[in-house]
DOSE-890737 format. One record per residue (C-alpha): residue in one letter; x, y, z. Coordinates in steps of 0.05 Angstrom, whole numbers, plus 5000, padded with zeros to 4 digits. Each point is the difference from the previous one (the first is absolute). Example, Ala and Ser with C-alpha at 12.3 -4.5 7.8 and 13.67 -1.06 7.14 Angstrom:
   type   east   north     up
      A   5246    4910   5156
      S   5027    5069   4987
END
This chain:
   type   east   north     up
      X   4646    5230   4922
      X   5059    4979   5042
      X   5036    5052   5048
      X   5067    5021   4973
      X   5066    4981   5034
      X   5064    5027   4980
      X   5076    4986   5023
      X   5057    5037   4979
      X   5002    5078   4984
      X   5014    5042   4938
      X   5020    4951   4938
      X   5009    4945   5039
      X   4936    4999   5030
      X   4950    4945   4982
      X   4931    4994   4999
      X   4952    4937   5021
      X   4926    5014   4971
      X   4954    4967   4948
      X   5005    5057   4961
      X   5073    5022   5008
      X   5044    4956   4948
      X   5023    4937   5026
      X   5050    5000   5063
      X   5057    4952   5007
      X   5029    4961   5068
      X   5065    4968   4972
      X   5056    4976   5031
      X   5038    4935   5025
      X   4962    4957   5055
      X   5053    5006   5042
      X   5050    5042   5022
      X   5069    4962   4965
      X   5054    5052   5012
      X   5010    5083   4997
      X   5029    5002   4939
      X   4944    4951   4964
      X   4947    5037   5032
      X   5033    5077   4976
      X   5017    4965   4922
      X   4926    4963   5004
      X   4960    5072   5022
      X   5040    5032   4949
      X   4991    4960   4943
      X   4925    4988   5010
      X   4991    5088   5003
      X   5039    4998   4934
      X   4944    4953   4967
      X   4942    5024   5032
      X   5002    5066   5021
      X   4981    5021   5071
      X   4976    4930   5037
      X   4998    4975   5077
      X   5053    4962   5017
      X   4986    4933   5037
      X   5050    4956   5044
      X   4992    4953   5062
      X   5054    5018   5061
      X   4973    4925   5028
      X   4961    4955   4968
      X   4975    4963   5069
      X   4944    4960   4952
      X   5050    4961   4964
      X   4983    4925   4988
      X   5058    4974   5036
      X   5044    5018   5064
      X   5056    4994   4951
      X   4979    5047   4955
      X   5039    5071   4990
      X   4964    5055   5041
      X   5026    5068   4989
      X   5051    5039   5019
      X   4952    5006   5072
      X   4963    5068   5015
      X   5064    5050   5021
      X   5042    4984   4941
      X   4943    4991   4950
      X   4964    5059   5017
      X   5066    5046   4995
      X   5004    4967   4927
      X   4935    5027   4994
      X   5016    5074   5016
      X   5053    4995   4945
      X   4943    4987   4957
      X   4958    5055   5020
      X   5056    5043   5002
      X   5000    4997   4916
      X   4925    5031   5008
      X   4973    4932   4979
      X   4946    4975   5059
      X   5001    4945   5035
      X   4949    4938   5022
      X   5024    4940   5048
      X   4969    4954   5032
      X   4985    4994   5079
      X   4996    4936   5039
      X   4983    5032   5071
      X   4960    5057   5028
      X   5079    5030   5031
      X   5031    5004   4924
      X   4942    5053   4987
      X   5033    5056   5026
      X   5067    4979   4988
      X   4985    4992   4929
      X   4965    5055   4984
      X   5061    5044   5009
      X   5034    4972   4944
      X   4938    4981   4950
      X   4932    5033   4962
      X   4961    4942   5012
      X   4990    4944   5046
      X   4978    4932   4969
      X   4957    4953   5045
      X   5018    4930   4964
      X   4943    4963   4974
      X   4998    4940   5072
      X   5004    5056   5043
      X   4941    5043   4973
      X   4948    4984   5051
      X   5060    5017   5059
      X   4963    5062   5043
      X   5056    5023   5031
      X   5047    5003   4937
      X   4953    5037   4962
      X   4978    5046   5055
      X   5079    5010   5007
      X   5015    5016   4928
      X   4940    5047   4990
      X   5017    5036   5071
      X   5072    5018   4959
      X   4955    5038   4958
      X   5035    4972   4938
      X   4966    4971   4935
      X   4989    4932   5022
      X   4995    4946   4945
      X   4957    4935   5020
      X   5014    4937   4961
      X   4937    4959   4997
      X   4996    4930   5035
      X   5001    4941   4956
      X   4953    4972   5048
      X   4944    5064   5004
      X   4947    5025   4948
      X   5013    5055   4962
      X   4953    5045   5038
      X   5025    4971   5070
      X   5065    5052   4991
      X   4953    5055   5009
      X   5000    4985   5074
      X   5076    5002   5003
      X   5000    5066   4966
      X   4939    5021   5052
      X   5062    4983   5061
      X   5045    5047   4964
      X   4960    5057   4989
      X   4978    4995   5078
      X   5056    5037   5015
      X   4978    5056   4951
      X   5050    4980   4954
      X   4965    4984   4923
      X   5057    4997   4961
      X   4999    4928   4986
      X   5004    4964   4936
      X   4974    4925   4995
      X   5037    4944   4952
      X   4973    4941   4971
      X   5049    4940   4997
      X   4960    4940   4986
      X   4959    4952   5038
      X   5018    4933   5017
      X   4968    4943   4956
      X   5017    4924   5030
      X   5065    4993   5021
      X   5063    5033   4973
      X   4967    5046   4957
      X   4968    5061   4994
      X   4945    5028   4949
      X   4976    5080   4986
      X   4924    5020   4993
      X   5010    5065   4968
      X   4919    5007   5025
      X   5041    5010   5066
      X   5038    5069   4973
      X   4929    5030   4992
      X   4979    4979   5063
      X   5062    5025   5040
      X   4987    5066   4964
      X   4931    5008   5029
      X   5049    5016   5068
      X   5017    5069   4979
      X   5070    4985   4998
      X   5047    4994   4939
      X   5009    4934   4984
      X   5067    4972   4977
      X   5016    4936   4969
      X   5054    4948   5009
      X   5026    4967   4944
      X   5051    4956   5027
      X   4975    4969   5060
      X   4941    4991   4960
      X   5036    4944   4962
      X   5026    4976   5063
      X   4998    4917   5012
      X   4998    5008   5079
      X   5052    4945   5026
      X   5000    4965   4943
      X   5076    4993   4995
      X   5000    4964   5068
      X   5040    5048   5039
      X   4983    5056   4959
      X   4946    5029   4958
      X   5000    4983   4923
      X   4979    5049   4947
      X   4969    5006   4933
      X   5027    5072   4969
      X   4980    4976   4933
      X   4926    5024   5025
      X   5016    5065   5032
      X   4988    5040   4938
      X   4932    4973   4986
      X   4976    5008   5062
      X   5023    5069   5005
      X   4975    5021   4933
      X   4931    4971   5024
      X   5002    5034   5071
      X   5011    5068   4971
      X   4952    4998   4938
      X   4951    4988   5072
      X   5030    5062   5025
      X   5053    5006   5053
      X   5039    5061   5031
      X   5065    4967   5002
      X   5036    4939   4977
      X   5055    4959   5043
      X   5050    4960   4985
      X   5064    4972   5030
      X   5055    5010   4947
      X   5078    4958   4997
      X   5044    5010   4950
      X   5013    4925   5007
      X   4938    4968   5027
      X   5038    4934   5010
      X   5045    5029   5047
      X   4955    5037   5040
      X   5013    4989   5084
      X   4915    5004   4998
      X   4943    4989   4962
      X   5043    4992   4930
      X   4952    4936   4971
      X   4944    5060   4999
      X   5039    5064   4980
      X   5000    5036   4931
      X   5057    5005   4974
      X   5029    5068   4997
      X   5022    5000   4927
      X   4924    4984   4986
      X   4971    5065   5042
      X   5008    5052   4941
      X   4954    4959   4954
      X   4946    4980   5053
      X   4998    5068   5021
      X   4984    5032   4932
      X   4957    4952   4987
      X   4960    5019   5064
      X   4997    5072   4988
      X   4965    4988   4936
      X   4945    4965   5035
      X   4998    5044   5064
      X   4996    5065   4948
      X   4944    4971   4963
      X   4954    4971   5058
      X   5017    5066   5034
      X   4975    5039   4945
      X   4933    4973   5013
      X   5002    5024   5080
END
């Protein structure tokens, strides 16, 4: 059995476990504006209930130099607080062991992205905040191999960490799941979480961006959590086309309610069996 990591308090709070009912991560990949990020939060509580809100102050992986950003860390994270300040919590993503402490005044959890997972010092830095730190899985490591970047977290006595599977990289451009990998992340201790939309990801594909096929997210996520996951992510636009990051991969917010209750029904009945 996984430990148990929670965010939030009272009804807001949420719960990562294999046998609490399914978490959601939702959000835009980027921070646009304010005022999308306030209606996005708000509308995404009003279909599912109390969730973890997820948005990048800089994207500093983007595919090319031309590529939006962020609003950059003062700016974005002060969006942030905003966020938190509606009792809804709060992951973003760090680039560099100094945005550890910075960030974790305005956010719940820190998110290592998935090329940076084997960086020491970042991880070292985010678990020293003592703040729920999220590790995205390499495309490029073995499903057990993110035990060891949990292991750099936790040496700073700090074991609130979740692990999420996004895919593995198969040839060029593309990316496959093993769902054998969800069970063997699991064997960790930590809650496992699993994202849905980079899953589908076509790395670089689009030349100077990353291409997407969305059409696959719910499969996969229907498949991931009849394996049995603690939480489900996904980046959310109400207009994926228009999206400043990530769009060719996002679900489409209008598409969230259904996906969701479609989830729940197979989360309640493999967690029955638990």
């Amino acid at each position: 059995m996984s430990r148990l990591v929670q965010v939030g308090s009272g009804p807001a709070q949420v719960t990562f476990s294999e046998s609490a009912p399914l978490a959601l991560i939702a959000g835009p990949c980027v921070i646009e504006s304010e005022e999308h990020v306030l209606w996005i939060c708000r509308r995404i509580r009003e279909i599912a209930g109390p969730f973890v809100f997820k948005a990048s102050f800089d994207k500093a992986n983007r595919s090319s130099v031309n590529s939006y950003r962020g609003p950059g860390t003062e700016d974005g994270l002060s969006i942030l607080g905003e966020v938190r300040k509606l009792g809804i919590p709060v992951l973003t993503d760090i680039h560099e062991p100094a945005h550890a402490e910075k960030a974790a005044a305005f956010v719940d959890i820190l998110q290592i992205p998935a090329f940076l997972c084997r960086q020491t010092d970042l991880l070292v830095a985010a678990g020293r905040t003592g703040k729920v730190v999220n590790i995205k899985k390499g495309q490029f490591i073995a499903p057990g191999d993110i035990a060891n970047a949990a292991e750099k977290v936790a040496s700073t006595g700090n074991d609130r960490i979740l692990l999420t599977e996004r895919g593995s990289s198969f040839g060029y451009n593309n990316l496959v799941v093993d769902m054998r990998g969800i069970a063997i992340m699991r064997r960790s201790g930590y809650p496992v979480v699993f994202d849905a939309t980079h899953s589908v990801q076509l790395p670089g594909a689009a030349g100077n961006a990353s291409g997407g096929q969305p059409e696959f997210i719910e499969p996969l996520a229907r498949a991931a959590t009849a394996v049995g996951v603690a939480g489900l992510f996904v980046e959310v636009h109400e207009a994926p086309e228009r999206a400043l990051s990530d769009g060719a991969n996002a679900l489409a917010l209008d598409l969230l309610p259904t996906l969701l209750g479609r989830l729940r029904a197979i989360d309640n009945l493999i967690k029955s069996f638990v």
